[in-house]
N, C-alpha and C positions, 0 to 999 in steps of 0.2 A: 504494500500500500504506500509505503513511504517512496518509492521507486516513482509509482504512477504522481503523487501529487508534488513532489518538490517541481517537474517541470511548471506546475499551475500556478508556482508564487507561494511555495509553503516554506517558511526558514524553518521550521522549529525541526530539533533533532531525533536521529532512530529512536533514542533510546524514548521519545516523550509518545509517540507516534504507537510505540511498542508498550508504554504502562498506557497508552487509552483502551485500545484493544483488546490487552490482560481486565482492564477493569469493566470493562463491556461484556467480556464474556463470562463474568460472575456475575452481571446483575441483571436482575430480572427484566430491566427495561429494553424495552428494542431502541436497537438504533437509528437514528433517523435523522436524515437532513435538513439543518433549520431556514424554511424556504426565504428567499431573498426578499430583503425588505423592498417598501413599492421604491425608493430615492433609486433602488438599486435598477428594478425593473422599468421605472419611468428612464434612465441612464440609455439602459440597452435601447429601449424602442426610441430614445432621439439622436442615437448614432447612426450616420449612415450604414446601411445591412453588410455593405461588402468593407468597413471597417469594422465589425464587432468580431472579436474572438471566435472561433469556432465551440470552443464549450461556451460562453456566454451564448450565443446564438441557439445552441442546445436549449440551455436554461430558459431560454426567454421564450423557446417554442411548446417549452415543456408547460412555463406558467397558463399561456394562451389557448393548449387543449382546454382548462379547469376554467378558463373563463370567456367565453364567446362575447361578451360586453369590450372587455378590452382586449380583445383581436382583433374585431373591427373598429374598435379606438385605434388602432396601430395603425392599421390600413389609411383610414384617414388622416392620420399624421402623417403616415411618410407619402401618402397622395400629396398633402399642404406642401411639404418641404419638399418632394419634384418640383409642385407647380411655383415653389419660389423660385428655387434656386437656375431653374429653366424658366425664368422670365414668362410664365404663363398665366396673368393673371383676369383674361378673358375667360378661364375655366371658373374661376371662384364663385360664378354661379349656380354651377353643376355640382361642385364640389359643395357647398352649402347645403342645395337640395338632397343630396348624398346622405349627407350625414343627418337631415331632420328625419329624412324615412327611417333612417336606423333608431331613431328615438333612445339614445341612451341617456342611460341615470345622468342625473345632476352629478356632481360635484357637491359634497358634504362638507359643510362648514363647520363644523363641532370641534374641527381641532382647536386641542388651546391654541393660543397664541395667534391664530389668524386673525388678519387684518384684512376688513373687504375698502 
């Protein structure tokens, strides 16, 4: 295991890598991967596709099975960000109409700290 993730940006050492595993396989809880916060997942979807990492790209297609709301949230992002970046902005009325048929949830303002 330590072979596979040190290429991904892991420093910590065999031996740390070797007492998590030891202590995993005494304890009754399954293992399991602590899924990627949204800062993380909002990151991948506003990076262009053919700059994100290949296991990030993984992850982020893994998130978008589990939620059909923001997969075509994605879609329409990186539709907006074509249609900027290729100076298109005779589409933004298609692309508006786009995104109302998709009718997705609001944006939830309950966090702390937000400022509208």
């Amino acid at each position: 295991m330590w072979e596979e993730i040190v290429p991904l940006g892991y420093q910590g050492s065999y031996q740390r890598v070797r007492a998590y595993f030891r202590e995993k396989r005494t304890s009754p809880n399954p293992i399991t991967a602590r899924p990627p916060s949204a800062r993380v997942v909002a990151g991948w979807i506003l990076r262009r596709p053919e700059s994100l990492p290949e296991i990030n790209h993984l992850r982020l297609k893994a998130v978008l099975v589990h939620c059909p709301e923001l997969d075509a949230l994605t879609t329409h992002v990186r539709s907006f960000a074509q249609m900027l970046t290729e100076r298109q902005g005779e589409r933004l009325p298609q692309w508006l109409d786009a995104v109302r048929r998709d009718d997705l949830p609001q944006p939830s303002h309950s966090r702390r700290g937000h400022r509208t």
